[in-house]
C-alpha positions in Angstrom: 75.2 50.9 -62.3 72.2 53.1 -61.0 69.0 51.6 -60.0 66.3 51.3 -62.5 63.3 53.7 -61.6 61.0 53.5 -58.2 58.5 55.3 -56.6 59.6 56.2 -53.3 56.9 56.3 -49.7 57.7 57.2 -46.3 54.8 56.2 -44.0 54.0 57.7 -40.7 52.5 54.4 -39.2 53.8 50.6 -39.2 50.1 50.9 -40.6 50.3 53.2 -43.2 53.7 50.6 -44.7 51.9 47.6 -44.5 48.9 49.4 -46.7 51.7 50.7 -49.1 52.8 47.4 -49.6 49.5 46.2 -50.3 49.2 48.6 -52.6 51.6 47.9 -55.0 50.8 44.6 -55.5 54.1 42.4 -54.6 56.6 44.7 -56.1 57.5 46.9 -53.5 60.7 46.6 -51.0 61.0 47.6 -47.4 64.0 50.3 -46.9 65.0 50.8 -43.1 69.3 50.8 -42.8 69.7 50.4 -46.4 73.1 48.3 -46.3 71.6 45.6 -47.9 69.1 47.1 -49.9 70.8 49.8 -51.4 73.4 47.8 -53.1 70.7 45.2 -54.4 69.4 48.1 -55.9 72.4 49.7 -57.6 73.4 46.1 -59.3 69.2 45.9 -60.3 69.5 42.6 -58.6 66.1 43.8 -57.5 63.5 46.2 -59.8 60.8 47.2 -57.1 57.9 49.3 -58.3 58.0 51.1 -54.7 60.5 51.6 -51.9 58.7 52.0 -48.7 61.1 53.8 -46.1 60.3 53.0 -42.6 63.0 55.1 -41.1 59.9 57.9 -39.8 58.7 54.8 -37.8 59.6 56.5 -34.1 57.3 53.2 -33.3 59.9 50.5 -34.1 63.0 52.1 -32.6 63.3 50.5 -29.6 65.4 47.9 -27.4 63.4 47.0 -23.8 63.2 43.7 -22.2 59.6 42.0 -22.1 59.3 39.0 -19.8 62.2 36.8 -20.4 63.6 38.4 -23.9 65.0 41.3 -25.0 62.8 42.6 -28.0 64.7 44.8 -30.5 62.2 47.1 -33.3 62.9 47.1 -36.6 64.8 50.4 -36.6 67.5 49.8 -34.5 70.6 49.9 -35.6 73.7 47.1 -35.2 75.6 49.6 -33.4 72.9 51.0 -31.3 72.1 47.4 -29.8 76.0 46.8 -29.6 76.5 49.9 -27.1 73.1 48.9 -25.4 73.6 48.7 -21.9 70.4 45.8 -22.2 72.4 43.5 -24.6 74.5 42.4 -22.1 71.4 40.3 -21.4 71.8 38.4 -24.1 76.0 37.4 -24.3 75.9 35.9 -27.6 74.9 39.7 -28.9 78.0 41.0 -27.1 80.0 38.0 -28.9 78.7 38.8 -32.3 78.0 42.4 -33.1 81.4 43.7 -33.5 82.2 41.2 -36.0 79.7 42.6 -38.4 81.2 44.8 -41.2 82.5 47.7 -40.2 81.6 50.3 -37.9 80.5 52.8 -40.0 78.1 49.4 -41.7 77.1 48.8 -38.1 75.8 52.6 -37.5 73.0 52.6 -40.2 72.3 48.9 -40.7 69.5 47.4 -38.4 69.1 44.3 -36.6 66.0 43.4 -38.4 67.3 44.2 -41.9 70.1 42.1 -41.6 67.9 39.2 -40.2 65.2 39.9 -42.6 67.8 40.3 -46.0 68.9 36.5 -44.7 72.4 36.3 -46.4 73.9 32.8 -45.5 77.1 34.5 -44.7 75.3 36.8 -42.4 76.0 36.7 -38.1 72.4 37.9 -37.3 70.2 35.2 -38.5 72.5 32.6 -37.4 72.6 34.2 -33.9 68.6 33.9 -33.8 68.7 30.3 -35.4 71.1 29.4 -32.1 69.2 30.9 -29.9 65.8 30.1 -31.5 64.6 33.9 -31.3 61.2 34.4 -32.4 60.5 36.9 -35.4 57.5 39.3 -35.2 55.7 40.1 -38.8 53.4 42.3 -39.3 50.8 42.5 -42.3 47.9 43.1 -43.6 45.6 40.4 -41.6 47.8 41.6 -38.7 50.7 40.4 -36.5 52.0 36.7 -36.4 55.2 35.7 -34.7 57.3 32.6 -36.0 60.6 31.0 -34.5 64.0 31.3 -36.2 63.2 27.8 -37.4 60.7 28.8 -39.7 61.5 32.0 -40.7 65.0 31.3 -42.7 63.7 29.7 -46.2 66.9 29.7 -48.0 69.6 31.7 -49.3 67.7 35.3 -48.9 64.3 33.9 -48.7 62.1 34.0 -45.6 58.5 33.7 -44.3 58.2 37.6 -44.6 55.3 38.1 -47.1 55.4 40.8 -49.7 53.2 42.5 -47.8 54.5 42.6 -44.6 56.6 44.0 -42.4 59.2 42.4 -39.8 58.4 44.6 -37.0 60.7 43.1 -34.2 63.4 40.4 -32.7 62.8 38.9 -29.8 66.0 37.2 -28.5 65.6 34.9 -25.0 67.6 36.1 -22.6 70.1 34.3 -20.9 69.7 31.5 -18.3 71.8 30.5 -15.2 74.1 27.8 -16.1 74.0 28.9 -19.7 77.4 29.5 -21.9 78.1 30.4 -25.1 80.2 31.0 -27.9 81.1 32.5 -31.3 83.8 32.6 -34.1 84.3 33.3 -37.6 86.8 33.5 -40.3 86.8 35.8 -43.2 89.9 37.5 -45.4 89.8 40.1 -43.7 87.8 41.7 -40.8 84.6 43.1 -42.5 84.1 41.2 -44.7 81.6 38.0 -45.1 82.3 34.9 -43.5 83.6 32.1 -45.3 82.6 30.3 -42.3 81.4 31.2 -38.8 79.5 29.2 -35.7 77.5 30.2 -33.1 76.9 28.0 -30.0 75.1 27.7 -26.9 75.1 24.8 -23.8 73.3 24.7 -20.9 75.6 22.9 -17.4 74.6 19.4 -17.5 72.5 19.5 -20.6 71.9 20.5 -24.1 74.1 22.1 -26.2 73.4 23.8 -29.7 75.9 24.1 -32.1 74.7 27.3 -35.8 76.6 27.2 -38.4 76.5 29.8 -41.1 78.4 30.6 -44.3 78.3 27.0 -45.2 74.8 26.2 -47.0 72.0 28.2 -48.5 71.0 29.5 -44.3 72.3 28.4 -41.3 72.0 25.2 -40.0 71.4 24.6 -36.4 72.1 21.2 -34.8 72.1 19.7 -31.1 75.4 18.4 -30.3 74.7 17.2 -26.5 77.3 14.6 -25.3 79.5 14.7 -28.5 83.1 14.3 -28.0 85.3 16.7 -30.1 86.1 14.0 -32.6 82.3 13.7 -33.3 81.8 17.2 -32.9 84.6 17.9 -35.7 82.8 15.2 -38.2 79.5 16.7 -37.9 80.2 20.0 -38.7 82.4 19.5 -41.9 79.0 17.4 -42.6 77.1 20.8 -42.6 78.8 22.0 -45.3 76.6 21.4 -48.7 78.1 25.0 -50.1 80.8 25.4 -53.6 83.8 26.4 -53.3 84.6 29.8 -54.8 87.7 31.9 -55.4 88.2 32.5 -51.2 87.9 29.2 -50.3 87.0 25.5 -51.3 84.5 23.2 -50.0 87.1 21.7 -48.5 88.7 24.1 -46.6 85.6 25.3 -45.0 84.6 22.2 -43.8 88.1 22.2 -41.9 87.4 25.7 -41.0 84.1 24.9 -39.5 85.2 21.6 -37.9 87.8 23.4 -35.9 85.9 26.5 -34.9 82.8 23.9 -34.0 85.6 22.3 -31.6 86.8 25.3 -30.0 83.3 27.3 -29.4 81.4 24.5 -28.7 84.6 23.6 -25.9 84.3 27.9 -24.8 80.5 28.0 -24.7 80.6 24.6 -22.1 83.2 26.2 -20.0 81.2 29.2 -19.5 78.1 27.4 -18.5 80.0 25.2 -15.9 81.0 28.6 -14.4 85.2 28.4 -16.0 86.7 30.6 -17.8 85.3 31.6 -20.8 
């Protein structure tokens, strides 16, 4: 299929997109990597009135360190931040990126895309939930900010208006004492999780267990002081997802039970200064 008739903008100004946007009324779609777009578009799973590339936004390509997070623009690309010298920073990055698609994927889809597309299968907006990364939006009354926790709606629904923008990422970066981990499982490398965790722990206190690919957006629980046995029943709890051709309900609650076990056990080891 070929998608049904747009008009097509490129602002010069984060500006300039936020006033096209306006503009047409609710029915126009932000284009910046295209990987998750595009496809939408060729099925006419979406019929926007405009596309508004923001690829020309020299503004929003960036990866710098404010204060204590690294803050990634909404033009950077997966790959870009996975070669970044400055996402060592932030480990759970390191852990994650390479497990996204494929390479080629990874070198014109952006960070903010994937977050802001919010497919429940999807590493990126379960790395933000874990690490409850705060989302900048930006719109026609201005900027807001909101954490992780509020942004992710449902299964590709979030608090980005039709009018606005999500300009940048701000992950925390990492602590002394802190650890982390990450896992998935898919058919093959590449392609989307059938289930995945992310985790984080802190030597002597909390520690945060994300699960994604198993309800309608990942799910983000504290898991301080549970024993594996524990551990292992509350994650095949997070699993309110059908089964489908690649896997059962079932099966992924084993799936997630047993990476839960083993990330959650990595990500404490790491934080108590052992092996990781």
């Amino acid at each position: 299929m070929k998608a049904a008739p747009f008009a097509y903008v490129r602002p010069a100004t984060l500006d300039d997109a936020v006033a096209e946007l306006v503009r047409s009324r609710g029915e126009g779609k932000v284009l910046a990597g295209g990987q998750s777009l595009v496809p939408i578009l060729a099925m006419r799973l979406a019929r926007p009135s405009t596309v508004v590339d923001i690829s020309a936004l020299s503004e929003l390509d960036y990866v710098r360190r404010e204060g204590d997070a690294l803050v990634i623009g909404a033009l950077v690309r997966q790959r870009t931040l996975e070669q970044h010298p400055l996402a060592a920073a932030v480990p759970l990055l390191r852990l994650a990126l390479p497990w996204i698609g494929h390479r080629e994927l990874r070198s014109r889809g952006t960070v903010c895309g994937s977050i802001a597309h919010a497919d429940p299968a999807a590493e990126l907006p379960a790395l933000a939930c874990c690490l409850n990364a705060e989302l900048e939006i930006a719109g026609r009354r201005g900027r807001r900010t909101v954490t992780a926790a509020e942004f992710f709606l449902g299964a590709m629904a979030t608090a980005i208006g039709p009018e606005d923008v999500l300009a940048a990422v701000r992950f925390p970066l990492a602590q002394p004492g802190e650890g982390f981990g990450f896992a998935e499982i898919a058919r093959r490398h590449g392609d989307f999780a059938l289930a995945g965790v992310a985790t984080r722990a802190r030597a002597g206190g909390e520690t945060v267990l994300t699960a994604f690919g198993v309800s309608d957006r990942p799910v983000t629980r504290d898991v301080t002081g549970l024993d594996d046995e524990a551990l292992a029943a509350l994650a095949r709890d997070l699993v309110d997802t059908a089964g489908d051709p690649h896997g059962s309900r079932e099966y992924r609650r084993r799936l997630v039970a047993a990476l839960a076990v083993r990330e959650v056990a990595r990500a404490r080891r790491a934080a108590e200064g052992g092996p990781a």
